[in-house]
N, C-alpha and C positions, 0 to 999 in steps of 0.2 A: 763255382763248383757245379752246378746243375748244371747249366748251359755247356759246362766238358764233359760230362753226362750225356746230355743230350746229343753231343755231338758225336761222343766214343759209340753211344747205340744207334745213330743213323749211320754209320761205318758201320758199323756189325750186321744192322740188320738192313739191308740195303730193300729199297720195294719191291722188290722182285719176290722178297721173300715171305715180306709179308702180307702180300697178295696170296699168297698161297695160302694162306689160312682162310681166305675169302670163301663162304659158302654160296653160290646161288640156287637156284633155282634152273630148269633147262629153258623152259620160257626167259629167265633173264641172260642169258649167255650173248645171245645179241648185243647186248648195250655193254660188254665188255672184251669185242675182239680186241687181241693182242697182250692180254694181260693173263696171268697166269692165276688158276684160279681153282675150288675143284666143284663141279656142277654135276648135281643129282638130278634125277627122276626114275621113272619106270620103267622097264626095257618094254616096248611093244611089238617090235620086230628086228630080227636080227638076222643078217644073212652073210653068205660064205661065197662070194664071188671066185670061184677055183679057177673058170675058164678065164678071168680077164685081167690085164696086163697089172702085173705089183700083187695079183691074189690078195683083195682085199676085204677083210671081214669088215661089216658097216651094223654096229649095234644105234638103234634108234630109240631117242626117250622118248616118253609122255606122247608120242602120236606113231604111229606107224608109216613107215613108208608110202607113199610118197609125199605126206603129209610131215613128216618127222618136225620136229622144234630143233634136234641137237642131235647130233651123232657121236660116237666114237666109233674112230677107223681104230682096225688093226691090221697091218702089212703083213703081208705072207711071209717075208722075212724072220719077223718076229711071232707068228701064230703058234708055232710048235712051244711059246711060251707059255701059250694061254690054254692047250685043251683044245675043247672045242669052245669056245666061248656064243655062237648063235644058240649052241643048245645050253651051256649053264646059267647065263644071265639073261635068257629070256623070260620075262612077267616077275622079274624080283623087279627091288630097289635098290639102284646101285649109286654109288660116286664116282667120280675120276678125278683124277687133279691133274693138271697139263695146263700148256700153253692154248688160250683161245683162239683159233683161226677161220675161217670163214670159205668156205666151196660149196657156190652157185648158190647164195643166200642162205646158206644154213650154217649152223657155229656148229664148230665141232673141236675135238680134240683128238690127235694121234695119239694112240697107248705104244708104249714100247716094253715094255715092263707087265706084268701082274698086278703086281705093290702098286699100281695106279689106278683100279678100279678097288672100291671096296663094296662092300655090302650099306647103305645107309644107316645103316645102324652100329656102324661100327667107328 
């Protein structure tokens, strides 16, 4: 009976999902491209590329530009979702949960949504 247990909840809950409950750190984001996951720190710089191609908002933790550990992009596409986001999550602590990806050696995540950044304390 366990063991159909065990197997009814690895069908239910597939890893994908439960990676998402995964906390890291923005410094540990590296040792977990591809995995979904949601990685906090600090905002220290965050900027609004308007003039350049896709308008991409680039929030950076725990270091600043060009120094960052982790970013979250957000596409112009989706920005008129977020506000202005270089100005409201700058110098808080925030989360995101997404998929981990990796451009030009730094991990990051694409936000599409809101509901994927929180506040860390939340």
């Amino acid at each position: 009976m366990r063991v159909l247990c065990g197997l009814f909840l690895l069908l239910l809950f597939p890893s994908g999902l439960v990676l998402a409950q995964q906390r890291l750190k923005a410094s540990e984001a590296k040792d977990h491209i591809g995995e979904t996951a949601t990685v906090c720190g600090r905002v220290e710089s965050a900027h609004f590329a308007a003039s350049s191609k896709r308008q991409p908002t680039f929030i950076n933790l725990d270091a600043p530009y060009p120094r960052q550990i982790f970013t979250i992009v957000i596409w112009g596409t989706d920005r008129m979702k977020f506000g202005k986001p270089e100005v409201e999550y700058v110098h808080k602590e925030v989360c995101v949960t997404g998929q981990i990806s990796e451009y030009r050696g730094v991990p990051e995540v694409i936000a599409t949504e809101p509901r994927q950044i929180k506040s860390a304390g939340q």
